[in-house]
C-alpha atoms as an extended CHARMM CRD file, in Angstrom:
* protein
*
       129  EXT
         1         1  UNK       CA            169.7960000000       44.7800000000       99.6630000000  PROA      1               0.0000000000
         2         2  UNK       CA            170.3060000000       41.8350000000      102.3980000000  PROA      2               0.0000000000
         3         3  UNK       CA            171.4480000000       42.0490000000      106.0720000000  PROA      3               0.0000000000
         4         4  UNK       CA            174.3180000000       39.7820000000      104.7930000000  PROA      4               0.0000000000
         5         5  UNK       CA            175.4980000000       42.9330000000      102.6470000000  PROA      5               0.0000000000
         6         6  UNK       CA            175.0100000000       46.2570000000      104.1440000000  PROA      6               0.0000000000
         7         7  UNK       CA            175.9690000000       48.9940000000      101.1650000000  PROA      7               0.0000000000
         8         8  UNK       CA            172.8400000000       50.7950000000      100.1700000000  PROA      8               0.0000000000
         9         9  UNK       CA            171.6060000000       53.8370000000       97.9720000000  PROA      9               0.0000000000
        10        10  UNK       CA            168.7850000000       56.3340000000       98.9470000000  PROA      10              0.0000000000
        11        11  UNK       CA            167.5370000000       58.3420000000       96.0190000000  PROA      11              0.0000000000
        12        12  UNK       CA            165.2440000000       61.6160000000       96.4240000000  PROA      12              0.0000000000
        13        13  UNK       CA            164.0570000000       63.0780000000       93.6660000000  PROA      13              0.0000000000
        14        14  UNK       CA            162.0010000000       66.2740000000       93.1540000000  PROA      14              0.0000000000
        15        15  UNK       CA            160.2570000000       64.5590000000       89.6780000000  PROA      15              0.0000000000
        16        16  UNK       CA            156.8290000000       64.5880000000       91.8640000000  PROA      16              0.0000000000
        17        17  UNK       CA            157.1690000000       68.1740000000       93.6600000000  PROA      17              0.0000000000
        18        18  UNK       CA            155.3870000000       71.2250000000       92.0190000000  PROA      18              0.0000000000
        19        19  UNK       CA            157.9040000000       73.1810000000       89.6310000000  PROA      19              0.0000000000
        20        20  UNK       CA            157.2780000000       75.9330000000       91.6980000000  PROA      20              0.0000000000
        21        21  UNK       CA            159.2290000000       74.4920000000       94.1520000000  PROA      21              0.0000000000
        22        22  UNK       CA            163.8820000000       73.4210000000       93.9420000000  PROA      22              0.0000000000
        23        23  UNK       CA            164.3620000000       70.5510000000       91.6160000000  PROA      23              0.0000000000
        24        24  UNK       CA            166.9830000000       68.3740000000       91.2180000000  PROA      24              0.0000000000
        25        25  UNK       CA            167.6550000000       64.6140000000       92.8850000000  PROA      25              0.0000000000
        26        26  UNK       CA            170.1210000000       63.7650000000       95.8710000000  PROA      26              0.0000000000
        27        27  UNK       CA            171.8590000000       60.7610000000       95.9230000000  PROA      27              0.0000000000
        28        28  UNK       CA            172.8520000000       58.6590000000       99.2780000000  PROA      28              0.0000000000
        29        29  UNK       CA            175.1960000000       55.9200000000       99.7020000000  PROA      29              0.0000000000
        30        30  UNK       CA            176.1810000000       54.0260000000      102.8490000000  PROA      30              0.0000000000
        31        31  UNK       CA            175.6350000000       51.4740000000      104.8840000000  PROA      31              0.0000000000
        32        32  UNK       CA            172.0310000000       50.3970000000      106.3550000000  PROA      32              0.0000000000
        33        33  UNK       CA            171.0730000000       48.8660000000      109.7680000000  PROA      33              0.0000000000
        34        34  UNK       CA            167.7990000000       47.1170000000      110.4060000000  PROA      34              0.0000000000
        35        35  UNK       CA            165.4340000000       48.0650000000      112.9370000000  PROA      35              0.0000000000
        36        36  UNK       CA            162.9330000000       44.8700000000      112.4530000000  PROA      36              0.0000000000
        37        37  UNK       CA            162.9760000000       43.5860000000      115.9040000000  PROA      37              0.0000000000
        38        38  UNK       CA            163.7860000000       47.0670000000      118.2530000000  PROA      38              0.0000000000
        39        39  UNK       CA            160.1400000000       48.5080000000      119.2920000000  PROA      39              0.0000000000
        40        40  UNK       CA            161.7280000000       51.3840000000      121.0160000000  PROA      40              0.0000000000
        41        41  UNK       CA            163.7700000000       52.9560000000      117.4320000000  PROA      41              0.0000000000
        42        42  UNK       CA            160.4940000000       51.9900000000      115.4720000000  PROA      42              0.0000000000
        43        43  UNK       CA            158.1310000000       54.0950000000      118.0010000000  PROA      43              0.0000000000
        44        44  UNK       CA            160.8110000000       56.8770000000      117.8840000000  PROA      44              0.0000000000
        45        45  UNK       CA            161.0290000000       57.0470000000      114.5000000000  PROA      45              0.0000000000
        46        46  UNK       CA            156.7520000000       57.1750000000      113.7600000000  PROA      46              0.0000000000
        47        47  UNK       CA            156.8050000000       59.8910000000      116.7180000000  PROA      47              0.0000000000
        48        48  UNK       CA            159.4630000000       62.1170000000      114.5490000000  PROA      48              0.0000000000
        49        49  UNK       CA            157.7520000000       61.0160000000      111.1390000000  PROA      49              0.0000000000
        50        50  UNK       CA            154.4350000000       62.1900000000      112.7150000000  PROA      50              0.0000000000
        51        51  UNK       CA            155.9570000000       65.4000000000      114.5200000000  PROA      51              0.0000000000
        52        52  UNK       CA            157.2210000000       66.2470000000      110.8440000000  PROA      52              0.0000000000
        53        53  UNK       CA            153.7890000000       65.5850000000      108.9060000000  PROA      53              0.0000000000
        54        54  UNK       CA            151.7130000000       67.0790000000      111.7110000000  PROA      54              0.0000000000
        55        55  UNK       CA            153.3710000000       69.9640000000      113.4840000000  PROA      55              0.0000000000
        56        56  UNK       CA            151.7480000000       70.4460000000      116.6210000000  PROA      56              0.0000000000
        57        57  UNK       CA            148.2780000000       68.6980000000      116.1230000000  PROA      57              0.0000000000
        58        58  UNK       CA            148.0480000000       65.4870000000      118.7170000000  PROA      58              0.0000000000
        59        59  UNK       CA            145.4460000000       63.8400000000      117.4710000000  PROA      59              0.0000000000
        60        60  UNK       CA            146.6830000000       63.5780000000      113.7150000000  PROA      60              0.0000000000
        61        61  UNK       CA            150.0410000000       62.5820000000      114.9200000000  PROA      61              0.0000000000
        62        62  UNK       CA            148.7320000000       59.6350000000      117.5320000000  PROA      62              0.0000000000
        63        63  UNK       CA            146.1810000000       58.7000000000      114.2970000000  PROA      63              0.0000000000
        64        64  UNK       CA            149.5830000000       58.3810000000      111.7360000000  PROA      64              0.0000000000
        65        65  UNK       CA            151.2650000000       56.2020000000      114.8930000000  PROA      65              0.0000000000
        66        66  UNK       CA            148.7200000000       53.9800000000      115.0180000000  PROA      66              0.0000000000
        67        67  UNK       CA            148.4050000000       53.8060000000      111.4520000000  PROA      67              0.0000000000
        68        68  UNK       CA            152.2820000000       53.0620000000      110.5960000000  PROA      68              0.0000000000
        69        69  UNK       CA            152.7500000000       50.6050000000      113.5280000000  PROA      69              0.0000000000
        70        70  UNK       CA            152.9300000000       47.1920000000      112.4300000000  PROA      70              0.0000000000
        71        71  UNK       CA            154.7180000000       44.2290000000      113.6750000000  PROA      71              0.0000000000
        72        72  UNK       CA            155.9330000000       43.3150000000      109.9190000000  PROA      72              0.0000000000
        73        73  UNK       CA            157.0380000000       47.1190000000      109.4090000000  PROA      73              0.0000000000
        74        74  UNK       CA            161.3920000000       47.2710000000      109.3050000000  PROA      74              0.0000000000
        75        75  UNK       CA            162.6950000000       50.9370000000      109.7250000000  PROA      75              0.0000000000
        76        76  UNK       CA            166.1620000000       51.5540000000      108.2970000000  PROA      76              0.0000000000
        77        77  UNK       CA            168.7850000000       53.6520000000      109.4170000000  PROA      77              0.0000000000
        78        78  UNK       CA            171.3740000000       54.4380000000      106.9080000000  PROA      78              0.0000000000
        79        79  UNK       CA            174.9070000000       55.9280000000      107.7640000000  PROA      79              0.0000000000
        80        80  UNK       CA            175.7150000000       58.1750000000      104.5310000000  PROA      80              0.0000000000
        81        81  UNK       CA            179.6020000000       57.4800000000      102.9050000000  PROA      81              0.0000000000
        82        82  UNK       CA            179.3340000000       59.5040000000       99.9570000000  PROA      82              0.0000000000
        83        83  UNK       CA            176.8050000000       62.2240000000       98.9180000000  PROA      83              0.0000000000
        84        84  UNK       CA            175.8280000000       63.1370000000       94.9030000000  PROA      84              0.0000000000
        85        85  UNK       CA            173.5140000000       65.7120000000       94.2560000000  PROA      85              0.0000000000
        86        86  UNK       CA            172.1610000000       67.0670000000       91.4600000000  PROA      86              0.0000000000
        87        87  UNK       CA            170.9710000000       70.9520000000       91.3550000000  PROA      87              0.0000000000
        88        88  UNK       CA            168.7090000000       71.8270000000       88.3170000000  PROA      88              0.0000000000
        89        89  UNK       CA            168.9990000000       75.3690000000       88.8360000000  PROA      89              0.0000000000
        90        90  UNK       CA            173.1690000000       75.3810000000       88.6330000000  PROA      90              0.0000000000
        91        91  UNK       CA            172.6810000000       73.3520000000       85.4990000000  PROA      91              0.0000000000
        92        92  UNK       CA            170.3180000000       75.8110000000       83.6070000000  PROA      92              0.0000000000
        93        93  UNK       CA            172.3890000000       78.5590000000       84.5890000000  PROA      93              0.0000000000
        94        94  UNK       CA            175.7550000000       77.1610000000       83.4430000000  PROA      94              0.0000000000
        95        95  UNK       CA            173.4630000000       76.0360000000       79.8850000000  PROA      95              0.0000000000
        96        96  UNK       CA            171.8260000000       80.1530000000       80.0350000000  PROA      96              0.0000000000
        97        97  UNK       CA            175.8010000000       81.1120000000       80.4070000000  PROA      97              0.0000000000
        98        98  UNK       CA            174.9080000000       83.0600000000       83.5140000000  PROA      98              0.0000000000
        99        99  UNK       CA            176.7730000000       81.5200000000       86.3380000000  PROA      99              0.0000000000
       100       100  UNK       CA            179.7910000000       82.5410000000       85.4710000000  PROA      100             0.0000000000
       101       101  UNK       CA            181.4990000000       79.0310000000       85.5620000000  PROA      101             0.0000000000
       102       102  UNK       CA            180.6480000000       78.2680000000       88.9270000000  PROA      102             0.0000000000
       103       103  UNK       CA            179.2660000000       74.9600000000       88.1730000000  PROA      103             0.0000000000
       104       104  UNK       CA            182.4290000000       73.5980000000       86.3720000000  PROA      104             0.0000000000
       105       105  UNK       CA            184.5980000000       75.3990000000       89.2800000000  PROA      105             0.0000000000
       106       106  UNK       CA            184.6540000000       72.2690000000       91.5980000000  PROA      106             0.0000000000
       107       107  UNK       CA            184.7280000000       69.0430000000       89.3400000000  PROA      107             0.0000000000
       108       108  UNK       CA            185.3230000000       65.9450000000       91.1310000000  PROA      108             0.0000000000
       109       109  UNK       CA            187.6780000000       63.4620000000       89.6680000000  PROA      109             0.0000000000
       110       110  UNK       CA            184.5350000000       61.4790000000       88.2970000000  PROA      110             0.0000000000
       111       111  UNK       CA            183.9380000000       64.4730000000       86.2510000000  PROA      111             0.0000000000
       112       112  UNK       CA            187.6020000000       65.5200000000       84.5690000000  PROA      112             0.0000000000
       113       113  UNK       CA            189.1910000000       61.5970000000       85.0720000000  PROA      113             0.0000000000
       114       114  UNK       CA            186.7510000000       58.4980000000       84.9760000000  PROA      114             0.0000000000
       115       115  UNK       CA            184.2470000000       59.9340000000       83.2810000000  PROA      115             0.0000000000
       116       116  UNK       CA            186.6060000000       60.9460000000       80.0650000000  PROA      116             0.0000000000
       117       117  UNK       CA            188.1710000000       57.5950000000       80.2180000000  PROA      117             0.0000000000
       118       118  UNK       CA            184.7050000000       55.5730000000       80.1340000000  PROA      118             0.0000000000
       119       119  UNK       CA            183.5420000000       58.1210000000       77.1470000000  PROA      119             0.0000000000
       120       120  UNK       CA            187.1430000000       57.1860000000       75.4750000000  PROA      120             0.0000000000
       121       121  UNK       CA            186.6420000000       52.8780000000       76.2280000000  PROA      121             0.0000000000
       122       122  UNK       CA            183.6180000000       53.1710000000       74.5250000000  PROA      122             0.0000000000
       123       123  UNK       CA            184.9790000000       55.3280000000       71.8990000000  PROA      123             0.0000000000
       124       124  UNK       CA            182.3900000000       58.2080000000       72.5080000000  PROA      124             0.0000000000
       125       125  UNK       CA            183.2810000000       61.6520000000       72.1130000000  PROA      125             0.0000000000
       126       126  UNK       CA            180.9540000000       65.0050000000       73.5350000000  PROA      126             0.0000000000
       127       127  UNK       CA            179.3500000000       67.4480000000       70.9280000000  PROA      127             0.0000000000
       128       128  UNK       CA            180.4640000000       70.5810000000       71.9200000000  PROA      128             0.0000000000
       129       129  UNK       CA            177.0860000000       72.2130000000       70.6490000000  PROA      129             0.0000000000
């Protein structure tokens, strides 16, 4: 990822959280501005972070501020095009047959087109068991 070229992807994952908690992954993809040289957006941005991590305790967030500022430190703002999610609930019911074909209900053409034509290119084919 370069200035010259702005097109980015974000990826957040739940691999880390506590299977107790949602799993599943979210993709982002769009376009990414630097905030390297704009004090203001980078003290906003630590403020908000430290809001977030350390709801209504002062002292904590003016500690994570002062920890996060740095003059080499870039914070980038992306602009999402296209959203792709991944739910691993939906998927284990569809597998468990107890959804009742809501998670085939809205393919995108990446699903029914592309994807079929890349598994035929490379003659693949899908086990149905």
């Amino acid at each position: 990822m370069t200035q010259r070229d702005p097109r980015v992807s974000v990826i957040v994952s739940s691999s880390s959280a506590p299977k107790s908690l949602p799993q599943g992954q979210a993709t982002i993809k769009g376009t990414v501005k630097f905030h390297d040289d704009n004090e203001v957006v980078r003290q906003w941005h630590y403020r908000m972070l430290s809001e977030k991590m350390h709801p209504g305790d002062k002292t904590s967030q003016e500690a994570l501020v002062k920890t996060v500022t740095n003059p080499i430190r870039t914070v980038l703002e992306v602009t999402p095009v296209k959203w792709i999610t991944f739910d691993m609930a939906k998927v284990q019911a569809f597998e468990a047959g107890t959804d009742g074909g809501a998670y085939k209900e809205h393919l995108l053409s990446a699903d029914t087109e592309r994807l079929q034509a890349e598994v035929a290119l490379r003659g693949l084919t899908f086990d149905d068991n």
